[in-house]
C-alpha positions in Angstrom: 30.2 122.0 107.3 31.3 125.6 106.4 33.6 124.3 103.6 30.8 122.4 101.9 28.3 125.2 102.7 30.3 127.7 101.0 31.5 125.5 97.8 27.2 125.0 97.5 26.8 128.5 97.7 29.4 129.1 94.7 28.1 126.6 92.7 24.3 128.9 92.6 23.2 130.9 90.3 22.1 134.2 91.3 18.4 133.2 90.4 18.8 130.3 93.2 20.9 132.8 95.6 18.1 135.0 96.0 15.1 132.6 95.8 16.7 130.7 98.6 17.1 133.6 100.7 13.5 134.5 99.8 12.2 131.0 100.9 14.0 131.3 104.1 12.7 134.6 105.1 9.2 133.0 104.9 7.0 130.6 107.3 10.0 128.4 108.3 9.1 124.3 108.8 9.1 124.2 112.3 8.0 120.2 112.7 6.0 117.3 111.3 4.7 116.9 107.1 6.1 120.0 104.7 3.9 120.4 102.3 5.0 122.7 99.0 2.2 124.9 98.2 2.5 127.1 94.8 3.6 130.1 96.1 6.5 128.3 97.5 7.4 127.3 93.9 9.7 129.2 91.4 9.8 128.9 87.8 12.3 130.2 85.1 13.0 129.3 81.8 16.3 127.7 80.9 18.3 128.1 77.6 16.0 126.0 75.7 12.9 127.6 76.6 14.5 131.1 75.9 15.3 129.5 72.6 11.9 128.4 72.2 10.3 132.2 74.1 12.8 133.8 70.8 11.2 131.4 68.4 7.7 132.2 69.0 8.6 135.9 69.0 10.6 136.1 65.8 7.6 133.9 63.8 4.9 136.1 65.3 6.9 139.0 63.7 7.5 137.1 60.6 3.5 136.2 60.5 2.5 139.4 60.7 4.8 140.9 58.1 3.6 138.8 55.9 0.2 138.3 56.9 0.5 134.6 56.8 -2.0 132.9 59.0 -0.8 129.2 58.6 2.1 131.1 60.5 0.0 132.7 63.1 -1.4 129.3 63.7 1.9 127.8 64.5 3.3 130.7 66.7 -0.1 130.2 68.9 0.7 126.4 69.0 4.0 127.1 69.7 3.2 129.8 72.8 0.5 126.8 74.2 3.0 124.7 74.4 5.7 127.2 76.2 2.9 128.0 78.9 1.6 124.3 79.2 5.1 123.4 79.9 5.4 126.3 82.7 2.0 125.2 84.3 2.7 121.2 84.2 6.4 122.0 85.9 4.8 123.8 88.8 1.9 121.2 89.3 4.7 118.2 88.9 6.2 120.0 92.5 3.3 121.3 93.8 1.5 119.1 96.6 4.5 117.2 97.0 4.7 116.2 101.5 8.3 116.2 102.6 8.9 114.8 106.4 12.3 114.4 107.7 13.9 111.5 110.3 17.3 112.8 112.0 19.4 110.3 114.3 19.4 111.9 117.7 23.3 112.0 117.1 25.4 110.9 114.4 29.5 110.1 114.8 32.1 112.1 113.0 33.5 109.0 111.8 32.1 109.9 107.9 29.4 110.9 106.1 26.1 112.0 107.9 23.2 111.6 106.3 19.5 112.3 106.3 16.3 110.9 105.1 13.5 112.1 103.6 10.4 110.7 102.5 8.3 112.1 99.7 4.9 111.7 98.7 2.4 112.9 96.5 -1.7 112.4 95.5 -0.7 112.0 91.9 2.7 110.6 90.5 5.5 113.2 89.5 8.0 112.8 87.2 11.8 113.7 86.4 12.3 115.4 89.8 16.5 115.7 91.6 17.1 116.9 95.0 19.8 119.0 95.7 22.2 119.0 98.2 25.1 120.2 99.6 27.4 116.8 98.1 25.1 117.1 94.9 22.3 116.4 93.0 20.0 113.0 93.6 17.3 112.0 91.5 14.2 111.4 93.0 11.0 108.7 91.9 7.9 109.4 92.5 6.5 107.6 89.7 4.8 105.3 92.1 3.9 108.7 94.3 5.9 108.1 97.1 9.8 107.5 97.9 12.1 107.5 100.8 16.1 108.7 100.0 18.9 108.9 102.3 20.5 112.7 101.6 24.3 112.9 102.6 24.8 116.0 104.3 28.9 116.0 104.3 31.8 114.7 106.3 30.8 116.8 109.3 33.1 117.2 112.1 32.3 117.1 115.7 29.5 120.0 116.7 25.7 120.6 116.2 24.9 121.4 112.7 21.6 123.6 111.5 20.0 121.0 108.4 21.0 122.5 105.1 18.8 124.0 102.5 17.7 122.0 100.1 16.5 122.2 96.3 13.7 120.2 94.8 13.9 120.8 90.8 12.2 119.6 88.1 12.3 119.9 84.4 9.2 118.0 83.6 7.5 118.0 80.9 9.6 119.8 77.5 12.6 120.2 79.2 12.0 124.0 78.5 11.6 125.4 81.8 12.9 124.2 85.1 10.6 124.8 88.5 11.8 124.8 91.8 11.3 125.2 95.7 14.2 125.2 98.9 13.6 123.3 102.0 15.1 124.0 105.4 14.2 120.8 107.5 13.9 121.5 111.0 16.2 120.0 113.8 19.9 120.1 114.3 22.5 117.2 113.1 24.5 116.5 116.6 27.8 115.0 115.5 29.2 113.3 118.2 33.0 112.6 118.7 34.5 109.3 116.8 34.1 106.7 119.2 37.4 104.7 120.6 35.7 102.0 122.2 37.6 99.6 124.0 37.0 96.4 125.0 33.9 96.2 127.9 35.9 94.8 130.8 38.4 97.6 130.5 36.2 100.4 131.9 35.8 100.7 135.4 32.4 99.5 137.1 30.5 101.0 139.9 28.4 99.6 143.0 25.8 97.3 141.6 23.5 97.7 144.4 24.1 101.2 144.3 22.8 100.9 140.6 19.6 99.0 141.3 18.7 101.9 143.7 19.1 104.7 141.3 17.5 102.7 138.6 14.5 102.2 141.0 14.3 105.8 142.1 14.5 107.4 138.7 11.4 104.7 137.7 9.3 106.1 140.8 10.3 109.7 140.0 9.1 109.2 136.1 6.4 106.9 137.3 7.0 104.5 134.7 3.6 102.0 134.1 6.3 99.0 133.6 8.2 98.4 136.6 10.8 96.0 134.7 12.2 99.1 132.4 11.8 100.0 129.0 11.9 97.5 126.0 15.0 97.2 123.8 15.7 94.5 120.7 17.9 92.0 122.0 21.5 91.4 120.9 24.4 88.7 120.9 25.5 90.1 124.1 22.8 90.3 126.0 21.8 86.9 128.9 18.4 85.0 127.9 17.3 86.1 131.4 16.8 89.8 130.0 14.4 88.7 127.3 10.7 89.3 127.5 9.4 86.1 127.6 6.0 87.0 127.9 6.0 89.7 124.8 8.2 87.4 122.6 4.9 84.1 123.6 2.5 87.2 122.8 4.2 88.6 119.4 7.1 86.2 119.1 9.4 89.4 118.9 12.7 88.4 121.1 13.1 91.8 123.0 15.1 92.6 126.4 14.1 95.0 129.7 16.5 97.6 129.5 16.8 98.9 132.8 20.0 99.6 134.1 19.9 96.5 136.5 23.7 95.9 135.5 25.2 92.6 137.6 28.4 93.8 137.0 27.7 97.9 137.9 27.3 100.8 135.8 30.9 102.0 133.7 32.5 104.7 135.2 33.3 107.3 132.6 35.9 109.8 133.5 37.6 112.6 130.8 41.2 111.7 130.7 44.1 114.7 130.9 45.4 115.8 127.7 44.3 116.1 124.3 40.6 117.4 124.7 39.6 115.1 121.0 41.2 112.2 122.7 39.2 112.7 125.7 36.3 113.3 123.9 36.8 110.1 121.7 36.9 108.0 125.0 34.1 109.6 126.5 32.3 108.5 122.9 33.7 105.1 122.9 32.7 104.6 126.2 29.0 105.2 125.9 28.8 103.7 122.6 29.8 100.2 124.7 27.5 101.0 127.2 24.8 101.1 124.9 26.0 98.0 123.0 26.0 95.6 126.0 22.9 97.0 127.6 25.0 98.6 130.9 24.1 101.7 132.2 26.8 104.5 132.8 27.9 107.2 134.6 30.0 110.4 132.8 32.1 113.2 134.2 32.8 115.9 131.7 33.9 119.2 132.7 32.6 119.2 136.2 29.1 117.6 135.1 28.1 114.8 135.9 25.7 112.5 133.7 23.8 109.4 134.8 23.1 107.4 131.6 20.0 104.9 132.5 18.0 105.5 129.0 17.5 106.9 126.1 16.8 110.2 126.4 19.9 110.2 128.8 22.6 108.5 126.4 21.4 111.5 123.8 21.8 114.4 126.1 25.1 113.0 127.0 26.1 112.6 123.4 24.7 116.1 123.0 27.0 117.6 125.5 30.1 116.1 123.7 29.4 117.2 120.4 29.3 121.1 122.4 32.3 120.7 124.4 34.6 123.3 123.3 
């Protein structure tokens, strides 16, 4: 992450430098819909438009010397079309909605990415996001579009989102308008997983299983008693699907509650290499979720109980921290 940060931050110019530290001083995007509001917006002219700023000077000198008004005439067409081109850039960015998804973890097994989706009332035109692997160009002729943003080949950790650049050049080419934006949320890279195959881990106490599973249900007072709904997979026994949702909606789904015939797998960090471990630790959970078991994971002294969700995140959380 620091690598790729730094080679983006070479790769500035000093106008970008200090209108990205600018942006980020102001009201940060804390959650939901960004919207880019005009004063969020920068504007500068690039080397055609100072060609074009030069032209309209040196023929409004010429004009006057001369006292030609045919010339005058074309130096005032000239300077509408230089400002026209400033206000359409900014009004091609401006109202443009931003929201963000993030995978509650990612695996640092290759490139993360993110994705944004992008609207607008009105449709914008020649428009590139910029990123830390690049520039992407971006369509909004229709007024809306959804892009996947590679953030790098992170390695395992928790990652701030990176600033990025929405650009355009629209209409002349002349002038180039831009605004940075610093998603919220953090990218948890988790470690690669080594998964192994499922009858290779360890299993607990069935029975003991059904009574956590029923206790944490009481304890969260969950309305539906047979456990949270999942999509079914290949591995997965007809007798965990929904009959009664897929009659209803004809949508084959499973109960997901940790009911495991076979026990929960026991997950245990191994002596040695603390990657290695850590890969394990990964590849283990990753099965877990993958045959619809729950699990149970020592790390460091901790002790995790993975039943759901929320629970398989925080535990892939902690291994992206361990130091």
């Amino acid at each position: 992450m620091s690598g790729a940060a730094s080679h983006n931050k070479k790769s500035l110019s000093f106008s970008e430098r200090l209108t990205r530290r600018l942006s980020m001083r102001r009201r940060k995007w804390t959650g939901g819909t960004w919207l880019i509001k005009q004063s969020q917006i920068f504007i500068l002219p690039n080397r055609y438009g100072l060609y074009a700023g030069f032209l309209v000077l040196a023929s409004f000198a010429m004009g006057y010397k001369v006292q030609n008004n045919f010339i005058l005439l074309g130096v005032i067409f000239l300077f509408l079309v230089f400002m026209l081109s400033l206000i359409a850039s900014v009004r091609n960015i401006q109202g443009l909605r931003v929201d963000i998804h993030l995978e509650p973890y990612y695996f640092a097994d290759g490139v993360q990415h993110i994705r944004l989706a992008l609207r607008k009332d009105q449709p914008a035109f020649n428009l590139k996001l910029s990123g830390p692997m690049g520039d992407m160009p971006l369509d909004l002729s229709n007024g809306a579009t959804s892009i996947l943003v590679p953030v790098g080949a992170l390695a395992r950790g928790v990652y701030q989102v990176p600033p990025l650049k929405v650009e355009t050049l629209f209409p002349f080419g002349i002038a180039r308008a831009w605004s940075w934006l610093r998603p919220p949320g953090d990218i948890v890279v988790a470690p690669m997983p080594a998964q192994q195959p499922a009858q290779a881990y360890p299993r607990g106490n069935p029975a003991l299983v059904a009574q956590a599973a029923e206790k944490k249900r009481q304890q969260n007072n969950f309305a539906d008693e047979l456990g949270d709904l999942r999509d079914y997979s290949a591995s997965d026994p007809p007798a965990r699907i929904d009959w009664k949702r897929y009659a209803a909606t004809r949508e084959t789904m499973v109960r997901d509650h940790g009911l495991d015939t076979q026990g929960e797998i026991i997950l245990r960090q191994p002596k040695g290499d603390l990657e290695t471990g850590l890969s394990y630790l990964s590849g283990g959970l990753a099965v877990a979720e993958r045959i619809g078991a729950p699990a149970r994971m020592t790390l460091l002294g901790a002790d995790y109980q993975i039943y759901d969700k929320p629970a398989r995140e925080k535990a892939f959380y902690a291994l992206a921290r361990t130091k």
